[in-house]
ZARO-773170 format. One record per residue (C-alpha): residue in three letters; chain; z, y, x. Coordinates in Angstrom, 2 decimals. Example, Ala and Ser with C-alpha at 12.3 -4.5 7.8 and 13.67 -1.06 7.14 Angstrom:
2
PT res chain       Z       Y       X
PT ALA     A    7.80   -4.50   12.30
PT SER     A    7.14   -1.06   13.67
***
This chain:
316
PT res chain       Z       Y       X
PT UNK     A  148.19 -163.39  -38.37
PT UNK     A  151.21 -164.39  -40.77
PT UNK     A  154.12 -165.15  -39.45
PT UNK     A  157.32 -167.44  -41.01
PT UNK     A  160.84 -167.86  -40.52
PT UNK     A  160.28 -169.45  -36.96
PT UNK     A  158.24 -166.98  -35.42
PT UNK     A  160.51 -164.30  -36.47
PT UNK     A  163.61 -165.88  -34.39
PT UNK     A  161.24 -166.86  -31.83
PT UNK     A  160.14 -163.87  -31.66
PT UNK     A  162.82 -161.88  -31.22
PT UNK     A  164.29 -164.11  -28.54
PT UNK     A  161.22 -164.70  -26.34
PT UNK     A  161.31 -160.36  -26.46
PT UNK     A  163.82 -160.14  -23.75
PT UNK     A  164.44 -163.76  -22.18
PT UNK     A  160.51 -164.53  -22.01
PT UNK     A  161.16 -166.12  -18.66
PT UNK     A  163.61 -168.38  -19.37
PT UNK     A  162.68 -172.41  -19.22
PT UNK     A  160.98 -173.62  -22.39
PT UNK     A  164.04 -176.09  -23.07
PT UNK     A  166.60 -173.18  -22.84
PT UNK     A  164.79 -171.18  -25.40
PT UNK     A  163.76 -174.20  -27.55
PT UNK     A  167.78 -174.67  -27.64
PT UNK     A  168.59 -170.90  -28.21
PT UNK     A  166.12 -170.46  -31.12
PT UNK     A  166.98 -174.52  -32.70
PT UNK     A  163.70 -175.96  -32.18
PT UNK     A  161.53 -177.99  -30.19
PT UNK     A  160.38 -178.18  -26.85
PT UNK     A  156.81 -178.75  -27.92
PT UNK     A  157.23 -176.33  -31.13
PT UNK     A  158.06 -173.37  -28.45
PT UNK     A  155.30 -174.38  -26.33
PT UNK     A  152.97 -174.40  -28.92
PT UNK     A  153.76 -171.61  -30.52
PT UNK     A  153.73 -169.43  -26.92
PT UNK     A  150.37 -170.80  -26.43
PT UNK     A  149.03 -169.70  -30.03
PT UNK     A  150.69 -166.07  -29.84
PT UNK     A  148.72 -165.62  -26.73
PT UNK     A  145.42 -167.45  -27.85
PT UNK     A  145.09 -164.74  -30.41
PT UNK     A  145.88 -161.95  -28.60
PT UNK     A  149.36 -161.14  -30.57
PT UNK     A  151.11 -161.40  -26.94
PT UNK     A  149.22 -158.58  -24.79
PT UNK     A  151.44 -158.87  -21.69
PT UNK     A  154.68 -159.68  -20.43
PT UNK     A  156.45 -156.47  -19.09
PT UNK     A  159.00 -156.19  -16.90
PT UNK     A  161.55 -153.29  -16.91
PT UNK     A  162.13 -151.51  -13.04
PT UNK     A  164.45 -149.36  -12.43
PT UNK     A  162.94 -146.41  -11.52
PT UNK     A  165.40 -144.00   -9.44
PT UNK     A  166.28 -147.30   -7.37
PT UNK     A  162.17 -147.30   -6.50
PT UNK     A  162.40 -143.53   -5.76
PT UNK     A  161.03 -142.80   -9.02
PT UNK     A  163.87 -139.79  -10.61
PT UNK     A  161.45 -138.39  -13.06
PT UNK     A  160.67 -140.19  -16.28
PT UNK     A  158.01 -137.87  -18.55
PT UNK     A  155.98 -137.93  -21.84
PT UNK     A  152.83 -135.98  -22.72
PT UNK     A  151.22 -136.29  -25.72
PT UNK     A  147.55 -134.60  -24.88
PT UNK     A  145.34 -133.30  -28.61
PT UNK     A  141.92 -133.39  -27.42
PT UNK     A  138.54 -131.49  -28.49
PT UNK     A  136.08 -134.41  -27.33
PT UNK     A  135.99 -137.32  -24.83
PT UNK     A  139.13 -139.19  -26.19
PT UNK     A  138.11 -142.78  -24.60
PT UNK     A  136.63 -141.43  -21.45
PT UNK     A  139.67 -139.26  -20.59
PT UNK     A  142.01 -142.05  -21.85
PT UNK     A  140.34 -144.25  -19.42
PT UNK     A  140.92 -141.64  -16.54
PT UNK     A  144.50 -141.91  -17.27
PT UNK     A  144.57 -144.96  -17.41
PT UNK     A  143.55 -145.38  -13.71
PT UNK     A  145.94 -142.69  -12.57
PT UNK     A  149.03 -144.24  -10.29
PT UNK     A  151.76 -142.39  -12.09
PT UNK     A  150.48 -143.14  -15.59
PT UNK     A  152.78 -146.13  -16.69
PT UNK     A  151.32 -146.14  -20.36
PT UNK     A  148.77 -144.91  -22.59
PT UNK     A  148.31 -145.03  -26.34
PT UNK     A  146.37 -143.59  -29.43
PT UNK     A  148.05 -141.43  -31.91
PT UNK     A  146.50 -140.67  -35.13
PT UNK     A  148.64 -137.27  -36.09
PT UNK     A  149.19 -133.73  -34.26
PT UNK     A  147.77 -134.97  -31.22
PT UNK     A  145.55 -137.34  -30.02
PT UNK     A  146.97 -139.73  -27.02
PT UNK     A  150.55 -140.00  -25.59
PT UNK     A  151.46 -140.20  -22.29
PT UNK     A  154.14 -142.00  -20.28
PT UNK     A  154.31 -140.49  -16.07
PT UNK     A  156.74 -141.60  -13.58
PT UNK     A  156.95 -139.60  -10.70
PT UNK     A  159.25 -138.77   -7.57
PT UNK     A  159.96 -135.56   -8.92
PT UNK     A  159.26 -132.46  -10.92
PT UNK     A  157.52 -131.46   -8.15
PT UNK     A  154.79 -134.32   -7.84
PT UNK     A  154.54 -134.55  -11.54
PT UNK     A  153.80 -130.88  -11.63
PT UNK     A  150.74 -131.34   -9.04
PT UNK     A  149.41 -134.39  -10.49
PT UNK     A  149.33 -133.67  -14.19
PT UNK     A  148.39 -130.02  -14.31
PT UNK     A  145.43 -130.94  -11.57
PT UNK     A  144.51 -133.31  -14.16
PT UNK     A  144.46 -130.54  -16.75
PT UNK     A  142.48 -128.17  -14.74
PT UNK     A  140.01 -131.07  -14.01
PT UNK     A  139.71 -131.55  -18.00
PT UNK     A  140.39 -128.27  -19.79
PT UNK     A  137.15 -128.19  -21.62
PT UNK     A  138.39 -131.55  -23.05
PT UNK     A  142.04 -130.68  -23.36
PT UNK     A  143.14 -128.24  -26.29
PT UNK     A  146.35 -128.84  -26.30
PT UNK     A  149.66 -130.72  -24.64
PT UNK     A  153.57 -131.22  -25.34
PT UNK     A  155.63 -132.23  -22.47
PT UNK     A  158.82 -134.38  -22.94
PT UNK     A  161.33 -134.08  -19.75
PT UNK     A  163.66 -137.53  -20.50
PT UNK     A  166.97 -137.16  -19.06
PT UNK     A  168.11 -140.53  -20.93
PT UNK     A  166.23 -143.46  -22.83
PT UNK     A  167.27 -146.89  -24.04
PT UNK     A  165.51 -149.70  -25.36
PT UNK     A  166.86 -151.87  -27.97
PT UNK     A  165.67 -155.36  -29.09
PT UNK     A  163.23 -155.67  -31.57
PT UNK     A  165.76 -156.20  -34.67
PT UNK     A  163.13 -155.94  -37.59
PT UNK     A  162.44 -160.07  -36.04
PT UNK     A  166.09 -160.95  -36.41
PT UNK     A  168.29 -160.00  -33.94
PT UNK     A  168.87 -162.32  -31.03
PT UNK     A  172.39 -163.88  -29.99
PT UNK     A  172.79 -161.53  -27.46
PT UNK     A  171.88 -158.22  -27.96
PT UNK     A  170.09 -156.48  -24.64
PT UNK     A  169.08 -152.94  -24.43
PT UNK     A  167.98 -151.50  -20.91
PT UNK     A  168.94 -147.60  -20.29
PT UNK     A  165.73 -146.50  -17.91
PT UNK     A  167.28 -143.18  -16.87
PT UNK     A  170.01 -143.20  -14.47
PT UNK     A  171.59 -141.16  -11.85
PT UNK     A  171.16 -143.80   -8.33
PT UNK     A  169.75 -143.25   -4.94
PT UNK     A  166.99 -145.06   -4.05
PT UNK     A  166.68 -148.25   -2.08
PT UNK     A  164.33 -149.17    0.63
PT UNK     A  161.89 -152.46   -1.09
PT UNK     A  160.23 -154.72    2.09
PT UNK     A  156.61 -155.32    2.25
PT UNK     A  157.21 -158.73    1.11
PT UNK     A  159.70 -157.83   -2.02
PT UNK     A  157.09 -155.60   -3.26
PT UNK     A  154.17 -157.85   -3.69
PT UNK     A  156.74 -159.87   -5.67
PT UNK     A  157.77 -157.01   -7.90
PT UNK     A  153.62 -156.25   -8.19
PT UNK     A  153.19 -159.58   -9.02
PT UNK     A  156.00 -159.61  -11.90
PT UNK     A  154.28 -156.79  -12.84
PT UNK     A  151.12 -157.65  -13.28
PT UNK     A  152.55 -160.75  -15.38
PT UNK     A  156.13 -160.98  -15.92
PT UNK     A  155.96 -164.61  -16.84
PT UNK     A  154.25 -165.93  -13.84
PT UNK     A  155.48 -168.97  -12.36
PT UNK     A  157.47 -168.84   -9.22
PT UNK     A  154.78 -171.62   -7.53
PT UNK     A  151.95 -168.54   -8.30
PT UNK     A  153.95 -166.05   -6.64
PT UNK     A  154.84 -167.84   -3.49
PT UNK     A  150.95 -168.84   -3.62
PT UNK     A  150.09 -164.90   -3.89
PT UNK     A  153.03 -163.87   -1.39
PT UNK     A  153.09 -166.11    0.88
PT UNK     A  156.90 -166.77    0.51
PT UNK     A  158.66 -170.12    0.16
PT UNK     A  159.64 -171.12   -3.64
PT UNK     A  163.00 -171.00   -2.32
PT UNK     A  162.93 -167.30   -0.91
PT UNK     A  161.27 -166.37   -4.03
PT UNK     A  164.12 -167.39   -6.40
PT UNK     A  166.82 -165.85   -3.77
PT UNK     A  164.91 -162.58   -3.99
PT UNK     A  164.83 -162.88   -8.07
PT UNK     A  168.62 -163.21   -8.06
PT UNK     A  168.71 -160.08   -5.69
PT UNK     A  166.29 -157.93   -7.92
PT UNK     A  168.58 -158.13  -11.23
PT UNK     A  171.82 -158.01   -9.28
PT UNK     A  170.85 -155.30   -7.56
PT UNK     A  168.98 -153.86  -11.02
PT UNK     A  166.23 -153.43   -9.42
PT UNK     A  164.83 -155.33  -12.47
PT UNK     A  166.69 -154.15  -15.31
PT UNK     A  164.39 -156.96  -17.66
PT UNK     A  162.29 -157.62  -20.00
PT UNK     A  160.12 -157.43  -22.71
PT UNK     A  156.77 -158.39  -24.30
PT UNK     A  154.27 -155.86  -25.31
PT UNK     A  152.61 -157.05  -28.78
PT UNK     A  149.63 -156.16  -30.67
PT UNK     A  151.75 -155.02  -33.33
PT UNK     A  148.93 -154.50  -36.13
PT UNK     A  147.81 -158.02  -35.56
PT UNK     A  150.59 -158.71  -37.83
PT UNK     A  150.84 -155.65  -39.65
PT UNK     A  153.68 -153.41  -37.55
PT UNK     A  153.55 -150.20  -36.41
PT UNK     A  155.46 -147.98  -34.73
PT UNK     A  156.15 -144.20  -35.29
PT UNK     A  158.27 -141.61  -33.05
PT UNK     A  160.41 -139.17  -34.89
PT UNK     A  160.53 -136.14  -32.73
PT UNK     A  163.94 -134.20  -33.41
PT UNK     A  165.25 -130.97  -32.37
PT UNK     A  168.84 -130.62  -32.16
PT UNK     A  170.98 -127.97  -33.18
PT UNK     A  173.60 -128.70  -30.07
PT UNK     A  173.33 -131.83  -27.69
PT UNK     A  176.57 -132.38  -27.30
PT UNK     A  177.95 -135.83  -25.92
PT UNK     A  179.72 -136.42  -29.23
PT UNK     A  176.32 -135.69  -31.14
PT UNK     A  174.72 -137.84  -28.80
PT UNK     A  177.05 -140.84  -28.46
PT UNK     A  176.72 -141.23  -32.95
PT UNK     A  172.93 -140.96  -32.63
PT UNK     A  173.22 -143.79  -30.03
PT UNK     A  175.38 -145.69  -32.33
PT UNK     A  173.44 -145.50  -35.18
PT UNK     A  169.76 -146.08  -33.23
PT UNK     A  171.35 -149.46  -31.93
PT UNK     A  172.54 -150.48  -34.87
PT UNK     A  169.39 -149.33  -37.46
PT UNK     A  167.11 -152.31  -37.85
PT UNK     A  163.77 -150.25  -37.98
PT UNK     A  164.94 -148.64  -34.26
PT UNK     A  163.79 -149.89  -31.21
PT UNK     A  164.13 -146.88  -28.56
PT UNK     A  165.80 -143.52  -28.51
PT UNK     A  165.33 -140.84  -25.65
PT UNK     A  167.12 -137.04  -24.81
PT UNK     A  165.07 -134.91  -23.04
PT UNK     A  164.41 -131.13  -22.18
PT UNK     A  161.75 -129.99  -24.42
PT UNK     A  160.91 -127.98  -28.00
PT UNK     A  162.41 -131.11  -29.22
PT UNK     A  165.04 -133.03  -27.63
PT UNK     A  165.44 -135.94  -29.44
PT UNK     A  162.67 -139.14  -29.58
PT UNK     A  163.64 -141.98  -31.94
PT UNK     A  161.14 -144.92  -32.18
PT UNK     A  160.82 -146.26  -35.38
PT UNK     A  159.48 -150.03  -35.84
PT UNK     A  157.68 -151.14  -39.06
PT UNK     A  156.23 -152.87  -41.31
PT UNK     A  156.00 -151.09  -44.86
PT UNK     A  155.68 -147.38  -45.20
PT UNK     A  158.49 -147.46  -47.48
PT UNK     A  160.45 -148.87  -44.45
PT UNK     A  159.23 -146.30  -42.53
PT UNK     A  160.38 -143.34  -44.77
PT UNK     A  163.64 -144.64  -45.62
PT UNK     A  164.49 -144.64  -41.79
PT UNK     A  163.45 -141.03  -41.63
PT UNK     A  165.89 -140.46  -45.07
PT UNK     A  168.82 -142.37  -43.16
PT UNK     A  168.60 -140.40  -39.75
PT UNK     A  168.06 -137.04  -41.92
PT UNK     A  170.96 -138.48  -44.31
PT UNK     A  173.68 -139.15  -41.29
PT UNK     A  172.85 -136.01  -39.49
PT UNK     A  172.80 -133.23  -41.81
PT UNK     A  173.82 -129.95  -40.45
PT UNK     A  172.83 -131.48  -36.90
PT UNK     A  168.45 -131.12  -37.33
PT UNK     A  167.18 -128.00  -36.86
PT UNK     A  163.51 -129.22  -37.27
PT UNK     A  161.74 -132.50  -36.49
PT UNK     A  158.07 -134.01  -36.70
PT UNK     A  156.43 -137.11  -36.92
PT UNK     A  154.45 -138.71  -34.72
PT UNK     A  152.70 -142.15  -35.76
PT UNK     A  151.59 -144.32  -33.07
PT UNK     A  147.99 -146.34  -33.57
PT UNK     A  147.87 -148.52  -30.46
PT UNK     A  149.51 -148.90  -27.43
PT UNK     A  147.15 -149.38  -24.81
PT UNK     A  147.15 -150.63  -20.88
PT UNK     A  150.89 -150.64  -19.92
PT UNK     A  151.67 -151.10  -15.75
PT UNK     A  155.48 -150.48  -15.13
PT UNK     A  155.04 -149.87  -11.49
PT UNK     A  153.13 -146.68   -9.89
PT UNK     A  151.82 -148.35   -7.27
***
């Protein structure tokens, strides 16, 4: 699928304001009503728009661990993806084609739960499991996707934070499984599927992003439909300092190929997301970061991302 000048800004505004009115983002991006609406429908006809995510907070759902596994197998790779898959604190899954062979995104309660849930899973599987890399995030960020023209407004969601949880009703919680399941759905369908007025539904909207329960949004794409890719830069750092940390933030928000950057506890510290189109693109990122902190990499490796596969963003 090719894309032109108006997908691009459409695009990169629909990424993180998906759910605003067709009008309002027909105005935003300076086109038509019917232009936006046709366009919507066509990126989902072909299957460039895989879902509409929305962005929980996790620590406010109880959720204070935030972990990534990538998993090299010896056999089984689509049966034991599937099994993952299907597990309730597996948020995403996805292929990798180098050093390993899937990567792994758990939420959990705490180290604790994480700890009995994954390493059960690895006993269950070690005759299919050769080897594993575990990630502990202790910050991430996402940034908009700026290789589609930046938006207006930039909005990047931090997904790590120190808050104590919240108790969520019965009734609040089939709304934030609904907005899960489909981030775009119409407030009618969710009143239909909850049972709660149109009305109650938009107050408890309001109440979700002022209380950040919802932190946003964004739209998972399949990226090689139109030729993109993604890649994650693992980086170990010399010292983590806050000073070394606040310039890498500075420069990931502002680098056009960057859409996410995480700290963690791990052999490497560091994740930077790189988003692509040309391998040339893809390699001059990796110059840059190397470039603008010399001195600070003690080692890094590259991990190249094939597909990103079933995303849910709540365990539930």
């Amino acid at each position: 699928m090719k894309i032109d000048k108006i997908d691009r800004k459409l695009l990169s505004y629909l990424y993180h304001n998906y759910r605003e009115p067709l009008t309002k983002i027909a105005k935003a991006c300076k086109l038509s009503k019917d232009q936006v609406g046709y366009r919507v429908r066509k990126y989902e006809k072909e299957g460039f728009i895989k879902k509409y995510i929305t962005i929980f907070n996790y620590n406010l759902l109880g959720y204070n661990e935030f972990i990534v596994v990538w998993l090299k197998l010896k056999k089984n790779k689509e049966s034991i993806k599937k099994k993952l898959e299907g597990m309730k604190n597996v948020v995403s899954v996805g292929d990798i084609i180098t050093n390993y062979n899937l990567f792994i995104d758990f939420v959990s309660k705490d180290k604790q739960e994480f700890e009995r849930v994954f390493y059960s899973f690895l006993k269950k599987h070690e005759r299919e499991i050769q080897d594993y890399s575990i990630f502990i995030i202790t910050y991430a960020e996402f940034f908009p996707l700026k290789g589609f023209g930046i938006s207006d407004v930039e909005k990047t969601y931090t997904i790590v934070s120190s808050v104590k949880p919240i108790k969520i009703d019965k009734k609040s919680l089939e709304v934030l499984k609904t907005l899960e399941n489909n981030g775009r759905v119409r407030i009618i369908d969710i009143a239909e599927k909850t049972g709660l007025s149109s009305e109650l539904i938009l107050y408890k909207l309001k109440q979700f992003y002022k209380k950040k329960i919802i932190l946003g949004m964004r739209i998972q794409f399949d990226m090689e439909k139109l030729g993109f890719y993604f890649g994650v830069l693992r980086i170990k750092l010399k010292n983590q300092t806050e000073e070394i940390k606040s310039k890498i933030k500075k420069f990931c928000k502002n680098y056009k190929n960057i859409n996410a950057l995480s700290f963690g506890i791990s052999e490497y510290n560091c994740l930077i997301q790189i988003f692509y189109q040309q391998e040339e693109e893809f390699r001059q990122t990796i110059r840059d970061i190397n470039k603008e902190f010399k001195g600070e990499i003690e080692k890094s490796e590259i991990v190249l991302i094939e597909n990103e596969g079933r995303v849910k963003t709540l365990p539930y």
